[in-house]
N, C-alpha and C positions, 0 to 999 in steps of 0.2 A: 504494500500500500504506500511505504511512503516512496518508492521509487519510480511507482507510478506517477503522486503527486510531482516528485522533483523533475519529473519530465514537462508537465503540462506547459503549458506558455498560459499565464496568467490574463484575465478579459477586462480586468477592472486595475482602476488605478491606485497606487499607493503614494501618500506624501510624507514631510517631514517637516516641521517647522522648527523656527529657530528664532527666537527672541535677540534681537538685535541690540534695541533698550527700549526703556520705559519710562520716557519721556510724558507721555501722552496716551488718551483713551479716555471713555470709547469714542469712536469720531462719526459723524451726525453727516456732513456733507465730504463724499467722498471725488474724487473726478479720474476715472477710469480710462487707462490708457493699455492698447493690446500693441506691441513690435511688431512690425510683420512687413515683410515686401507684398502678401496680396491683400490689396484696399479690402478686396469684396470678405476673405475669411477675416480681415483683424476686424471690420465693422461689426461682420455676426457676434466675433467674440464679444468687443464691448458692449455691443445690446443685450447679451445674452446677462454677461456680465452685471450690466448696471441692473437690471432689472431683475436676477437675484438677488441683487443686496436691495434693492430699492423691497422687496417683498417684507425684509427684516424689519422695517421701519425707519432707516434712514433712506436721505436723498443721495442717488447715485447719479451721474452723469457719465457718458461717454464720449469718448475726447473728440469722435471725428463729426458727433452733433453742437458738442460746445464749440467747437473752433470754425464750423459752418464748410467740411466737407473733406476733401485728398486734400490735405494743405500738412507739409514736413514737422514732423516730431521734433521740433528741439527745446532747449531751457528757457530762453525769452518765452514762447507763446505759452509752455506752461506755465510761469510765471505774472503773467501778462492774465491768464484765467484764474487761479487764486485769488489774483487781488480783485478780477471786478468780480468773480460770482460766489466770494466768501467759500473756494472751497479749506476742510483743514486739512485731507488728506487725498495725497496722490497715492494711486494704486497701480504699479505698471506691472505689466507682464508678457514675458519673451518669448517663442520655442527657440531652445537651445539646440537640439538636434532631431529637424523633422525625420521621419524614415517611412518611406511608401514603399510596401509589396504587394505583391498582386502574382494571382497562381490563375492559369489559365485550364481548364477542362474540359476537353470534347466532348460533344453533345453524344447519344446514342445515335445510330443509324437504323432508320427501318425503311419496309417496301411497300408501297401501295401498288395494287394490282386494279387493273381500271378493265373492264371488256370493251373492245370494241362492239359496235354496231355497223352489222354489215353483210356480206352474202353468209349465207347459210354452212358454202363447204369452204371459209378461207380459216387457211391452217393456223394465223397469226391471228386470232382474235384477243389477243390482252396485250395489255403496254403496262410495265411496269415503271414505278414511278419512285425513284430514289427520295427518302425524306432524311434529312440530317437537323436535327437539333437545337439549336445554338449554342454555340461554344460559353461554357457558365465560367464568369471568372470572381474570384472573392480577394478582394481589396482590401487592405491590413495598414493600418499607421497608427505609427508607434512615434511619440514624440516626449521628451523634457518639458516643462516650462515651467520659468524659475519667475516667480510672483512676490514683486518689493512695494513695502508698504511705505510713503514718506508723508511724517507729521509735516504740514505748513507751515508752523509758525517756527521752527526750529530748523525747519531743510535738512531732518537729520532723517535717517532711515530708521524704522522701528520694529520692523518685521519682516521675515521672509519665509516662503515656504516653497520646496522645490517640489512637482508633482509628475509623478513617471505614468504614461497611460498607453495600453499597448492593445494589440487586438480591438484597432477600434475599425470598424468597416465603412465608416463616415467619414466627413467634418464634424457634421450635428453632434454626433455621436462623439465625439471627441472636446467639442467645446463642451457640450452639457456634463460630465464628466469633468473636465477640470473646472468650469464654473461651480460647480457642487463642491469640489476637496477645497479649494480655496474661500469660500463662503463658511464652510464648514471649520477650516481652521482657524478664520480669523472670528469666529466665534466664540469657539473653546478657549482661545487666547485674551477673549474678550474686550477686543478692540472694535466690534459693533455688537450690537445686542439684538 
């Protein structure tokens, strides 16, 4: 049994957090920012994102609705949105090492047999009709993302937690999954309530 378990490849994700300092807490208005070279996945994350934590009772925002759209992640415009929309806490998060597989499988192959319509004495009455399948493929990403918590008023970092998530056959399925450990640890830690 347990050599069976030590074979499996694991479906769900595991984290780890790590208390940085404790400065601050709990924090009420947070502003959510996802790394990422594609616009369309880091949007999902932070909507997904803000709108977990916004469930908890604080106000969440996502960074590419605050800043009004594809416009460059750097420290002025985060800085530049703290001050006008009073957030106290920055929440950024990375993938550190995407990893995409994909296993391809041949469909089955069967025969359809069709009759002709036609004279009475032709020898060739059926046409047989090859069906093949579709080729089923099952898609696997496995990814890191390491998720930093920074107090405003202090610009100091207060949290982090790195989350390993693998066997996931999505995006969906992969953000919702690290949106969940990350909500989840920054509760336990009790920096939102």
């Amino acid at each position: 049994m347990v050599l069976i378990s030590a074979c499996a490849t694991p479906a769900s994700s595991t984290s780890t957090g790590d208390s940085v300092a404790v400065d601050s807490g709990p924090f009420k208005n947070v502003l959510v920012i996802g790394v990422g070279e594609d616009y369309e996945g880091r949007t999902r994350f932070e909507r997904k994102l803000s709108a977990d934590l916004r469930e908890t009772g604080i106000q969440a925002t996502a960074y590419y609705s605050a800043i009004g759209g594809n416009k460059p992640i750097d420290r002025e415009s985060i800085l530049q949105l703290v001050e006008s929309e009073g957030f106290d806490a920055v929440l950024i998060s990375r993938a550190v090492n995407p990893d995409r597989g994909a296993t391809v499988k041949q469909g089955s192959v069967a025969t359809k047999v069709v009759r002709k319509d036609g004279r009475p004495l032709d020898l060739f009455r059926y046409d047989y009709e090859e069906l093949n399948e579709p080729l089923i493929m099952k898609v696997d990403l496995s990814v890191i993302i390491t998720t930093e918590l920074y107090a405003a008023e202090s610009r100091q970092k207060v949290w982090m937690i790195e989350s390993t998530l693998s066997n996931k056959e999505s995006l969906g399925d992969l953000i919702h999954d690290a949106t969940d450990e990350i909500v989840r640890g920054l509760k336990k830690d009790k920096l939102i309530r």
